[in-house]
OpenMM code with the backbone's topology and positions (N, CA, C; nanometers):
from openmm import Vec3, app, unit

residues = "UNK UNK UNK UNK UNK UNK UNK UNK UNK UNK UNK UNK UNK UNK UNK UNK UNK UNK UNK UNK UNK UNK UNK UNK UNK UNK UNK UNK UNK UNK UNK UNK UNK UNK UNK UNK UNK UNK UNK UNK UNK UNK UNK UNK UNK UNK UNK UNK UNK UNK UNK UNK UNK UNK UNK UNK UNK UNK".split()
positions = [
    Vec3(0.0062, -0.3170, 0.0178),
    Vec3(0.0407, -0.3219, -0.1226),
    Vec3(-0.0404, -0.4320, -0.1915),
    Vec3(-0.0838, -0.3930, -0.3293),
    Vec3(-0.1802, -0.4670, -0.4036),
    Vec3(-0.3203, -0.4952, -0.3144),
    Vec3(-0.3919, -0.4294, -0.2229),
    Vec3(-0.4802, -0.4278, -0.1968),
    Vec3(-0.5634, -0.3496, -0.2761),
    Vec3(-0.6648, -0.3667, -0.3462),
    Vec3(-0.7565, -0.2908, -0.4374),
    Vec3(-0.8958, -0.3299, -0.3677),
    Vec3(-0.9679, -0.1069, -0.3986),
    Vec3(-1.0836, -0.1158, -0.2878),
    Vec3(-1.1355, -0.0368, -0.4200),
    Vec3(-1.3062, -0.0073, -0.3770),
    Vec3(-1.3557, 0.0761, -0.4191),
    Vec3(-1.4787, 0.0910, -0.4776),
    Vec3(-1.5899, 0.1781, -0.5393),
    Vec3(-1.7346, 0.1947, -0.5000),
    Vec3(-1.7992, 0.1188, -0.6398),
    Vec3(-1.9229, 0.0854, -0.5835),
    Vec3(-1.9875, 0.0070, -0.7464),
    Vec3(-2.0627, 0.1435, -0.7587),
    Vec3(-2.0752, 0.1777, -0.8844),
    Vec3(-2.1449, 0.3141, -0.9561),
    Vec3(-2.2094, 0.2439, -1.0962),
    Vec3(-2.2918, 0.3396, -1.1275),
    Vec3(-2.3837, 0.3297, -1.2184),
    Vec3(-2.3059, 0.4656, -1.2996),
    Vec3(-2.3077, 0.4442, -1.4652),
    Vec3(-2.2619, 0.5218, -1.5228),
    Vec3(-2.4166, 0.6303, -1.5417),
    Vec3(-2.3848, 0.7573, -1.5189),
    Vec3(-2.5057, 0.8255, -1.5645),
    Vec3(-2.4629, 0.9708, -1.6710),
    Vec3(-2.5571, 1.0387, -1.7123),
    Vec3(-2.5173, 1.1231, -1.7815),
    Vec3(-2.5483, 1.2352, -1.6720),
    Vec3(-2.5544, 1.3862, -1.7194),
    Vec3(-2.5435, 1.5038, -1.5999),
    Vec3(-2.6782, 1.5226, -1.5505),
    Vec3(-2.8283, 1.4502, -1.6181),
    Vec3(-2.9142, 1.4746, -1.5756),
    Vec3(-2.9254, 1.3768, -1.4666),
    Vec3(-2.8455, 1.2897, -1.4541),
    Vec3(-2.8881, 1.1479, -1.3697),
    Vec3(-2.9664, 1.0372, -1.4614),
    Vec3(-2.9844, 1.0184, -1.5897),
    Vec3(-3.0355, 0.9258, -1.6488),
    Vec3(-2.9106, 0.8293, -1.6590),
    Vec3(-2.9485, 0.6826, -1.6658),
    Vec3(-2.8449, 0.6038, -1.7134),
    Vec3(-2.8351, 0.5774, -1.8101),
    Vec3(-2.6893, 0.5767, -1.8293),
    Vec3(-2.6215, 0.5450, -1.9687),
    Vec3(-2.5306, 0.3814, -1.9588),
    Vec3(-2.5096, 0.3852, -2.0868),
    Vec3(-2.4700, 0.1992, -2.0869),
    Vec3(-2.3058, 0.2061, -2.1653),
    Vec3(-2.2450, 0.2907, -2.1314),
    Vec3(-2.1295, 0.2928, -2.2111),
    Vec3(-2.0347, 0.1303, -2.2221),
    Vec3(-1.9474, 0.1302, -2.2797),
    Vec3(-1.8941, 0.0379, -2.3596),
    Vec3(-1.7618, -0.0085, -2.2576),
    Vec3(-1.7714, -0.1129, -2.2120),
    Vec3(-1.6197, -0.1599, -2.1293),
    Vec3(-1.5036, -0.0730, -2.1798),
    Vec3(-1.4417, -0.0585, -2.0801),
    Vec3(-1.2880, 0.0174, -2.1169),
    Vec3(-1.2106, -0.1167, -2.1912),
    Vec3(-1.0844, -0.0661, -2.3139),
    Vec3(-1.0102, -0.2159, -2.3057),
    Vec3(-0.9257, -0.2333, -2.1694),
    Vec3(-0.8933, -0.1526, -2.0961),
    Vec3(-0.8168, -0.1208, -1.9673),
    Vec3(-0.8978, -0.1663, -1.8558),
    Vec3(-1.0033, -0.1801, -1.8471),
    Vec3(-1.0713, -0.1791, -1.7337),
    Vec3(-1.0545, -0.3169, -1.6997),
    Vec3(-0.9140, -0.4169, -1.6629),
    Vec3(-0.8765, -0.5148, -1.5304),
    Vec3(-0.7772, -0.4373, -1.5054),
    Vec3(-0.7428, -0.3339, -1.4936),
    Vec3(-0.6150, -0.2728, -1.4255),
    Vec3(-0.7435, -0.1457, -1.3770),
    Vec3(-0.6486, -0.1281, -1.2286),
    Vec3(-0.6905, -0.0140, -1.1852),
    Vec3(-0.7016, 0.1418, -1.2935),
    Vec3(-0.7922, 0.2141, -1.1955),
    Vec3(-0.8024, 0.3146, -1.2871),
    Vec3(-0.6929, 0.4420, -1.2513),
    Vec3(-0.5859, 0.5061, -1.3009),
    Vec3(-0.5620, 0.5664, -1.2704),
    Vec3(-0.5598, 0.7220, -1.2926),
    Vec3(-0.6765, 0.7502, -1.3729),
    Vec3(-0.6624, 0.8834, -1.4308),
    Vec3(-0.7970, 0.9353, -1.3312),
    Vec3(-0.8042, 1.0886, -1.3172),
    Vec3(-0.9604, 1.1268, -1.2446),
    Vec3(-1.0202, 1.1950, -1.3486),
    Vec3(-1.1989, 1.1877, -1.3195),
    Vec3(-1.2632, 1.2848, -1.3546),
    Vec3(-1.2814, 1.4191, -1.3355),
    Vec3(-1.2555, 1.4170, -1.2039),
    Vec3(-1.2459, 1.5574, -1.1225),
    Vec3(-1.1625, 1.5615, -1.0149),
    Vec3(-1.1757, 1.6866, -0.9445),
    Vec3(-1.0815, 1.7103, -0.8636),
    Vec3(-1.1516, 1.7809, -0.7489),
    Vec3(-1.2405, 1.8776, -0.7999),
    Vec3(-1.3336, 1.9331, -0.7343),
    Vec3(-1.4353, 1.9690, -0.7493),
    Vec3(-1.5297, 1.9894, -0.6857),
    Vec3(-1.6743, 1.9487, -0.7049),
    Vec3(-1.7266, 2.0279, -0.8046),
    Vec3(-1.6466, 2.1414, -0.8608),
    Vec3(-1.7047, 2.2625, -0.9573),
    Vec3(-1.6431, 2.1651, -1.1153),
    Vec3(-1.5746, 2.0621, -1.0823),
    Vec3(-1.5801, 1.9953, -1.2520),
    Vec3(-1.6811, 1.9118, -1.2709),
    Vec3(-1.7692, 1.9646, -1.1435),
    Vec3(-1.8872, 1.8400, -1.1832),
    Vec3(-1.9934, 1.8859, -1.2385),
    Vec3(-2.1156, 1.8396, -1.2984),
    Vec3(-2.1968, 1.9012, -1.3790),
    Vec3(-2.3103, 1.9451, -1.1976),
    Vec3(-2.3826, 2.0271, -1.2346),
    Vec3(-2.4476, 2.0768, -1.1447),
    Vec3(-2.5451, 1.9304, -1.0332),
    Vec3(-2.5807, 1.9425, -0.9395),
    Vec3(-2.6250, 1.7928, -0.8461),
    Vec3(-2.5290, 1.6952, -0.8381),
    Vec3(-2.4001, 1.6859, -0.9052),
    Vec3(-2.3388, 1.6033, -0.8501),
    Vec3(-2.1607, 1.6849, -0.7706),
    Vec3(-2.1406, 1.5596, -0.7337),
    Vec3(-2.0026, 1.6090, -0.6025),
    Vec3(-1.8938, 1.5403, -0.6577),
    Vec3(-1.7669, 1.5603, -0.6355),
    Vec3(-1.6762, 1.4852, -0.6644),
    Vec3(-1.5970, 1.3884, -0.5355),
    Vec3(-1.6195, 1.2904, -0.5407),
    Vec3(-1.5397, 1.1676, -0.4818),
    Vec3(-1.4281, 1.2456, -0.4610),
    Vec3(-1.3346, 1.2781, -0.3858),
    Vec3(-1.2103, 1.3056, -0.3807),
    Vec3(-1.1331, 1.1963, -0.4038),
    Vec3(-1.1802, 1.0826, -0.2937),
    Vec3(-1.0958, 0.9389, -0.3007),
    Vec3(-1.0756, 0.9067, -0.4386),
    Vec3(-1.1624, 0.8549, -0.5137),
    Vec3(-1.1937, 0.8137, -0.6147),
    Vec3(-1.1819, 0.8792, -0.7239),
    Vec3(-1.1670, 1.0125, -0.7428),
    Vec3(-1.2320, 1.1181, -0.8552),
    Vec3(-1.2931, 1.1445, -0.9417),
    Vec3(-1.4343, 1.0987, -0.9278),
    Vec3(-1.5414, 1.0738, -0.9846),
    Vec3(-1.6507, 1.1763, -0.9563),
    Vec3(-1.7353, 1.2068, -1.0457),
    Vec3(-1.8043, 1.2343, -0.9969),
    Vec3(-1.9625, 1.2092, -0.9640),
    Vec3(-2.0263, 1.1955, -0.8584),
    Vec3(-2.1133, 1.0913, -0.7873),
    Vec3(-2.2241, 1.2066, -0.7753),
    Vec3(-2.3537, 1.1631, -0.8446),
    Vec3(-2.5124, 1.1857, -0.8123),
    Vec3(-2.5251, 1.2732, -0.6766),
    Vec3(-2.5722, 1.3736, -0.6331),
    Vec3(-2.6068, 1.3974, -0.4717),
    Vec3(-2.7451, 1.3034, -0.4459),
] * unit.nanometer
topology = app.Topology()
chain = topology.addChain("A")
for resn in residues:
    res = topology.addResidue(resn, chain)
    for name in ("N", "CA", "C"):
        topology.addAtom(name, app.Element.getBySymbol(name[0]), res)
């Protein structure tokens, strides 16, 4: 309990270019909402993190 883990990522857009978006006001509390769930909410070349629910570059 209260152990917090988890991946450093680069924000990108669906081509893989990086983007510089704007701090969350939330972002010192964990995140608890997902991006995805499965790999078909991801834009085409990327996968979805299950752990995490993100979705991550191949």
């Amino acid at each position: 309990m209260g152990k917090m883990e988890g991946k450093c990522m680069k924000a990108v857009d669906e081509f893989g270019v990086p983007t510089y978006p704007l701090p969350r006001s939330d972002s010192i509390m964990p995140r608890t909402e997902r991006d995805c769930y499965f790999d078909t909410d991801c834009p085409i070349g990327f996968y979805c993190d299950r752990k995490y629910g993100v979705c991550i570059k191949r």
